[in-house]
N, C-alpha and C positions, 0 to 999 in steps of 0.2 A: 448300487442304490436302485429300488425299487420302490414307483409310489403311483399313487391315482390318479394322476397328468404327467404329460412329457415337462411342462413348465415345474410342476412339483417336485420332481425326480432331478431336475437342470439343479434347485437351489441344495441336495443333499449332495450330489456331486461336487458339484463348488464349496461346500465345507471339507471335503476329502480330499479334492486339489490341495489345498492350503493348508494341508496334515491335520483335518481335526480328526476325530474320533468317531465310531458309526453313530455315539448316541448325537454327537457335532449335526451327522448328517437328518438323522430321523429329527428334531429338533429343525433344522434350519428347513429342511420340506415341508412339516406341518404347519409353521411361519408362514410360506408361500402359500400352503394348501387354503389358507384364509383367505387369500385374493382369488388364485385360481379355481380352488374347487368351492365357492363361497358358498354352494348351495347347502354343503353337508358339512365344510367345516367351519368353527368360531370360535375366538377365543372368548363366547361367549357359554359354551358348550363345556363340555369334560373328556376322559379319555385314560386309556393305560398302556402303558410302557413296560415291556419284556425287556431285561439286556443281560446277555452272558457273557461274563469277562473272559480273557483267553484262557487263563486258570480254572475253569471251570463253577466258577459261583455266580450264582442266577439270583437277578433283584426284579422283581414286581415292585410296581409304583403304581398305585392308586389314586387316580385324581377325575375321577368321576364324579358325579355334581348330588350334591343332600337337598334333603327335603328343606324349604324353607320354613318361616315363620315363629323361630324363636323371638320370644316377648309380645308375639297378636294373638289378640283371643281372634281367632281365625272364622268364626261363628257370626261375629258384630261384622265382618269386613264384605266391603262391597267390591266384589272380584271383578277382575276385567278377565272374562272366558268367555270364549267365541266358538264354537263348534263351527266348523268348514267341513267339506266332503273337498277329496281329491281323485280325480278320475283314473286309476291306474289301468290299463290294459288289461280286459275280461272282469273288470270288479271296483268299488267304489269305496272306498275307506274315511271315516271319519275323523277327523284331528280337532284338538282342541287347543287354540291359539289365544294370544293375549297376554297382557301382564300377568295373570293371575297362572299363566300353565310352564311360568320361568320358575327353575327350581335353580337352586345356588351354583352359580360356574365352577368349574374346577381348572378348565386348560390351561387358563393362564400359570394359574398358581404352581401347576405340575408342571410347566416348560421350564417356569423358573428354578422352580425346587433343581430336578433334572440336573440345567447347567452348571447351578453352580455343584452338584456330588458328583455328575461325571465328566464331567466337558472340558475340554482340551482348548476351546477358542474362547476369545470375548463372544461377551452376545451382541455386541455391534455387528461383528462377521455373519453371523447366524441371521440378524435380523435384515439385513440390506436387502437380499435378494426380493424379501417380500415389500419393503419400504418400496422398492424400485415399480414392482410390478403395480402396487396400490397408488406409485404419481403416474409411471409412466405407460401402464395398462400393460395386460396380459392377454392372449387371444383367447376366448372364449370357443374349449372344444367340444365334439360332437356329445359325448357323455352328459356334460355340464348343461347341455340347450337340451337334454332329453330330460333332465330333472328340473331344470329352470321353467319347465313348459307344465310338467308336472304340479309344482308346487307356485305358481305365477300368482294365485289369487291367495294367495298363504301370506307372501312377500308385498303384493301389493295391498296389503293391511292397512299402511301407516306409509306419509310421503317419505320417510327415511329410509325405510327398507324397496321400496317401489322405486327408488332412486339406482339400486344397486344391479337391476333389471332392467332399468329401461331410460335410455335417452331420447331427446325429444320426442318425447310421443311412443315411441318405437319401441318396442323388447327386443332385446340384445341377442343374439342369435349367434352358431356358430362362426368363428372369424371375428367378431367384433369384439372390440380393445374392453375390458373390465375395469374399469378404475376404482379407486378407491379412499379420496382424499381425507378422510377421517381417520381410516385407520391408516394412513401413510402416516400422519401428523403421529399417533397413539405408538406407533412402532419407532419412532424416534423419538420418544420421550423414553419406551423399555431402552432403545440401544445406548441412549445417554445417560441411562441410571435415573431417571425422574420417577420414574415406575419399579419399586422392587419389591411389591406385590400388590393383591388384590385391593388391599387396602388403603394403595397409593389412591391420594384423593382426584387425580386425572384420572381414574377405572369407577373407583366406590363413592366417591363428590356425585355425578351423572346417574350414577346406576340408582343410587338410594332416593334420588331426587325425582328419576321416572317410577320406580316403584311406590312411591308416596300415589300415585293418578289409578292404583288395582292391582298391585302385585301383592306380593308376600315375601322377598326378601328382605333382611334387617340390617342394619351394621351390628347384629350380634351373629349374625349369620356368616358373615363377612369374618368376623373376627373369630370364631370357630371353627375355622373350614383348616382343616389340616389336609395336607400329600400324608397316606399310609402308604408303609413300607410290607405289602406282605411276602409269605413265601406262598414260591411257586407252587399251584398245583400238576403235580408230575406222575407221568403215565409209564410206562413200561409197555413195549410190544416189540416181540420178535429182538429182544437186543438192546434194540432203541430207545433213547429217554424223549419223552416230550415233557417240555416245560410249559405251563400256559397258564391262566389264570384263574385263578384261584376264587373261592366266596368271598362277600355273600354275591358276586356277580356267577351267572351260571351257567354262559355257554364254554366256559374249561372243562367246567366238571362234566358237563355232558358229552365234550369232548373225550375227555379225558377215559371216562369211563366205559365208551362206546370203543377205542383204542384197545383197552385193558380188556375189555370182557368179549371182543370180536373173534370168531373163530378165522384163523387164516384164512388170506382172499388170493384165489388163484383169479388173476386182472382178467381172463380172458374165460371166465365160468361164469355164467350167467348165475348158478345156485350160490357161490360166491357174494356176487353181488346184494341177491335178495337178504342172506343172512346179514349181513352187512347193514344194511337198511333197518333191515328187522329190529338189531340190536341198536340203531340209533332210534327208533323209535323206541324203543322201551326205557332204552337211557334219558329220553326227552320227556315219555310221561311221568317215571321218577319224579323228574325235578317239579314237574306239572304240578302235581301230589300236594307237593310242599308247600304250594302256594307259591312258587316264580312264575316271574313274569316271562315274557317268553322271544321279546322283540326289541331291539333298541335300532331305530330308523337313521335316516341321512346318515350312515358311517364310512368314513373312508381310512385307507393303512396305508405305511408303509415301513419297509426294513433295509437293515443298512448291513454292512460287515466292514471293516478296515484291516488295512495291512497286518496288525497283530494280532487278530482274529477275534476281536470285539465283535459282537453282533447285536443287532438292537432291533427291536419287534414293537410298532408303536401304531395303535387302532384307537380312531378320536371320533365323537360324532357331535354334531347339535339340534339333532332330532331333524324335525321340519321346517323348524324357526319359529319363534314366539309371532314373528311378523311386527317384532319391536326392535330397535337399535340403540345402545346405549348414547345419548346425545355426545357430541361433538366427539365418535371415538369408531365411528366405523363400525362397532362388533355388532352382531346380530347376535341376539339371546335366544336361549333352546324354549324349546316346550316342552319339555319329559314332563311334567306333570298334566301333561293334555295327550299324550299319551296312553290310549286303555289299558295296552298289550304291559304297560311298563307300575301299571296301578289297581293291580288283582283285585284289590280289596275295594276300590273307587275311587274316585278323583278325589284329593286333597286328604284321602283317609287317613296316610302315614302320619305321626308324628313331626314335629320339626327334628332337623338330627340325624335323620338316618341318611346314612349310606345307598343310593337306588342300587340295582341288579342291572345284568346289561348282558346281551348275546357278545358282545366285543368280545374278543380273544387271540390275540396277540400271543402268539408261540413262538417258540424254539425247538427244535429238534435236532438229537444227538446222535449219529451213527458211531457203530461200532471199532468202527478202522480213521473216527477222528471228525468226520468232514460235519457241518456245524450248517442248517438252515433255517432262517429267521423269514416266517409267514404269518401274514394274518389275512383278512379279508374284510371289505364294506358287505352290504347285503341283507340286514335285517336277521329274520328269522334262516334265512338263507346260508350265512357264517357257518353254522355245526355243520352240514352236511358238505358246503362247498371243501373246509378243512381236513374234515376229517375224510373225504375220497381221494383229496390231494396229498394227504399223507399216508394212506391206504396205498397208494398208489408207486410213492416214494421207498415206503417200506417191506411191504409184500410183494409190487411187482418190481422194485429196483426199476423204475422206472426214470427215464432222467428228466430234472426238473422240468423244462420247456414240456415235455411231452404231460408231465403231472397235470402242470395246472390248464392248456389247454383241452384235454381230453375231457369228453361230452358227461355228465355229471347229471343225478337223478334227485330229487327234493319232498322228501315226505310229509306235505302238507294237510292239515285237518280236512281237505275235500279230497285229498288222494295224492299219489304220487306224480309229481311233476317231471318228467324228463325234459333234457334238451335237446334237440334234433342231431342225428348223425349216432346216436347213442345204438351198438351193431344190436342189429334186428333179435339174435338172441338172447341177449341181454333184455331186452324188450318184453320180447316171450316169458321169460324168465321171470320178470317184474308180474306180469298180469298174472300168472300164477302161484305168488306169495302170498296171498292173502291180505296184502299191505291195502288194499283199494283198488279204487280206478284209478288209472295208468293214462296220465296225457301227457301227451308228444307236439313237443309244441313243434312249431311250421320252418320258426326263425330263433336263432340264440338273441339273448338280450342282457340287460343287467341285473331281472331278477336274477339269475344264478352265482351272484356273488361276486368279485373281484379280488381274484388272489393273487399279492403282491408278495414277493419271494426272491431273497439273494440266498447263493449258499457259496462257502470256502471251503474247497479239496483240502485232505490234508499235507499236500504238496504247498498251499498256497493261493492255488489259480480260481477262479469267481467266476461264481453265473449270476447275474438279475434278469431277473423274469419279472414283466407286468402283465395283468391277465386285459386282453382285449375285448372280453368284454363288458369294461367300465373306460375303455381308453387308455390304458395305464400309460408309463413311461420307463423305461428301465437304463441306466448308463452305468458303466462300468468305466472305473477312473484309471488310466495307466500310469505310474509313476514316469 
C-alpha cells in the first residue's frame, strides 16, 4: 500500500490485514485521506480509479465531478464567486472560490459505486479508520502544514471551513491532532447504510440547501450524476502495456502518447533525456490544440496490490476548496469551476452536464515476464512528466522502483523547463541545449514535482510500496 500520508497508507493496510482486496485498500485510504490529507482530499471533490484484476482485465471508473446547473437559467443567478490570489513560491496564482466555483461532487458516489462491484469488505471496515481519525484526531504532517499555509485564506472563507485549520485562535501546524466531528458523524451514517448515495438526504438535504445562498448545483444535478465505466486508455512501449486513463480527461492520453511516440531513453544520456521532454511537449501542445484544459489542483493518490495480484491505481482531488462545507457533514466542496487552468473556454461557459477533463492519471503498468505496478501521482500540471520519467525510468532503464520514483526529474513549463536539484550536471547541459527553454534548477526539492505513489508484485509474488517523499507519502507492506 502506497498513499500520500503515513496515517493514509496505516488505513489501506488494515483493509489488507483483514483479507480485503487492493480496491478494499485504495477505498479505505482515500476515506482516511479526507481527514488526513484534508487539504486536497473531499468527499466533496471527484476522482478515478484504475484496477487490474489478476486475469488481466482493466476497469476505469470515472467519478469525476459535472458541470452544474441543470434546470437555472444561469444568467438571472446571483453567484457567490470570490477571486482569491494564493502565494505559491516564485509566483502568485489566482483561484476562484465560493458557492458559485462548486461543480457536482463525484467521490462519494464513485467509493460507493467502487465497493459495492469490487470489494471484498463491508464498508463499515473500510470506513472506521477514517471515522476514528475525524473523533479521535490524526497528526497533521509536514506536506499537509506546507499546503494548509498555502491555501489558509482559501479555507478561512467561511467559520465551517476556518474551523478545520484552526483551534483556538491558532492554525494547526505540523503535529497537531486534525479533527473532524462532522464528518466522523457523515462517515457513520455511510458505514450503517443511512447514506447509499449522493442522493441520501444527510449528503443532498445540506448541499441543496447551502447552494440555494450562490451556487449552481440542483437536485437534478444530483440525480444525473452517474460512475462511467470506461476503457482504459493503453500505450504500448518497449513490451510494456500502460493502462491509464482515458478521455475526455487528458493527462493519459498525453501520457500515453508521449510513452508510444518516445524514442528509447538510455537513463544515463543526457540527448535521451531532452528527446524525451521534447516529445512530451509536443504530446502536451496536441491536446493544448484541442481546447483541454491542462491543470487539476489539490490531487492526491494512492495504489494498492493484494495477495492475488489485484492492483488498484486511485487519484482523487477537490481542487483548492470552494472555502464552503456542506452543513453538519464535515465535507469541503471543490472549486473546479474557479479554476482557469480547468475552464478554456471561461468561467461557468460549459454547459450543465458535462463531464470536466483533469490532469489525474491513475496507471498500471504491465511487464513483459508478468510483474504488475499500479502508480499515479498528486502535482497538478506536474502529473505527465513526474509519470511518465518514472515509467521511462522503470521501462528503459529497468530501473527499480525506489530508485524510479526518487530520482531528480525535470518539468516542461510554459516559462521553461523546471529541474530539480541533484539532476547530473550533464543532463543539465543537455537540457539547456534542447531548444526546450530556459533551464531552472531549483536550489531545494519540494512538492511542485509531483508525488508518486507506487506498489508493484514480482511475478514470484513478493511487493514493493514506494511513497515518494516529496509530498510525505507513506508506504506499508502487509505480511501474511
Amino acid at each position: 500500500m502506497a498513499a500520500g500520508g503515513v496515517a493514509t497508507a496505516e488505513a489501506g493496510a488494515r483493509a489488507l490485514a483483514a483479507g480485503g482486496n487492493a480496491v478494499d485498500a485504495v477505498l479505505a485510504a482515500t476515506f482516511a485521506a479526507t481527514v488526513a490529507e484534508q487539504t486536497i482530499a473531499s468527499l466533496g471533490g471527484g476522482g478515478f480509479l484504475v484496477v487490474r484484476e489478476p486475469g488481466g482485465a482493466v476497469h476505469v471508473r470515472d467519478f469525476f465531478v459535472d458541470t452544474p446547473g441543470r434546470g437555472l437559467p444561469v444568467e438571472e443567478l446571483d453567484l457567490h464567486f470570490v477571486p482569491m490570489d494564493v502565494q505559491f513560491p516564485g509566483t502568485v496564482q489566482t483561484f476562484h472560490v465560493g458557492l458559485g466555483s462548486v461543480a457536482v461532487p463525484g467521490l462519494l458516489a464513485g467509493m460507493l459505486a467502487a465497493h459495492e462491484e469490487f470489494s471484498r469488505l463491508p464498508l463499515s471496515a473500510l470506513v472506521e479508520p477514517a471515522r476514528r481519525y475525524a473523533t479521535e484526531g490524526v497528526a497533521m504532517d509536514r506536506s499537509q502544514q506546507v499546503i494548509a499555509e498555502l491555501i489558509r485564506d482559501l479555507m478561512a472563507l467561511t467559520p465551517e471551513s476556518r474551523s478545520l485549520i484552526q483551534r483556538d485562535g491558532r492554525w494547526l501546524g505540523e503535529g497537531d491532532l486534525v479533527r473532524n466531528p462532522g464528518l466522523a458523524r457523515f462517515l457513520g451514517l455511510v458505514a450503517d447504510g443511512s447514506v447509499t448515495s449522493q442522493l441520501s438526504d444527510p449528503f443532498a438535504g445540506p448541499l441543496l440547501e447551502l447552494m440555494a445562498g450562490g451556487g449552481l448545483v440542483t437536485a437534478q444535478d444530483l440525480q444525473a450524476y452517474r460512475v462511467i465505466a470506461r476503457p482504459a486508455r493503453t500505450a504500448v512501449r518497449q513490451g510494456h502495456l500502460v493502462h491509464t486513463n482515458p478521455p475526455p480527461s487528458f493527462g493519459g492520453s498525453i501520457i500515453a502518447d508521449t510513452l508510444a511516440g518516445a524514442a528509447p531513453v538510455d537513463v544515463a544520456d543526457p540527448a535521451g533525456w531532452s528527446s524525451l521532454l521534447g516529445t512530451l511537449v509536443a504530446a502536451t501542445e496536441h491536446r493544448r490544440t484541442g481546447g483541454a484544459p491542462l491543470v487539476s489542483t489539490g490531487t492526491t493518490h494512492c495504489s494498492a496490490v493484494d495477495p492475488a495480484g489485484m492492483v488498484a491505481s486511485m487519484t482523487v482531488s477537490n481542487g483548492v476548496t470552494s472555502g464552503f462545507v456542506v452543513p453538519g457533514t464535515g465535507i469541503q466542496l471543490n472549486n473546479m469551476l474557479g479554476e482557469a487552468d480547468l475552464n478554456p473556454g471561461g468561467f461557468h461557459a460549459m454547459p450543465p452536464g458535462r463531464r470536466m477533463g483533469s490532469m489525474m492519471s491513475p496507471s498500471v503498468l504491465v511487464a513483459p515476464d508478468g510483474s504488475v505496478v499500479a502508480l499515479g501521482s498528486g502535482g497538478s500540471e506536474r502529473i505527465r512528466s513526474a509519470l511518465v520519467e518514472v515509467m521511462v525510468r522503470l521501462i528503459d532503464g529497468g530501473q527499480a522502483l525506489p530508485v524510479a520514483v526518487a530520482a531528480a526529474r525535470a518539468h516542461p513549463a510554459d516559462e521553461g523547463l523546471q529541474v530539480e536539484p541533484h539532476m547530473p550536471d550533464p543532463v543539465v547541459a543537455g537540457l539547456r541545449g534542447a531548444g526546450l527553454g530556459p533551464v531552472n534548477v531549483w536550489t531545494t526539492p519540494g512538492v511542485y514535482f509531483g508525488g508518486v505513489n507506487a506498489v508493484q508484485r514480482h511475478p514470484d509474488g513478493s511487493v514493493v510500496a514506494v511513497a515518494d517523499g516529496r509530498r510525505g507519502g507513506g508506504a506499508v507492506v502487509v505480511h501474511p
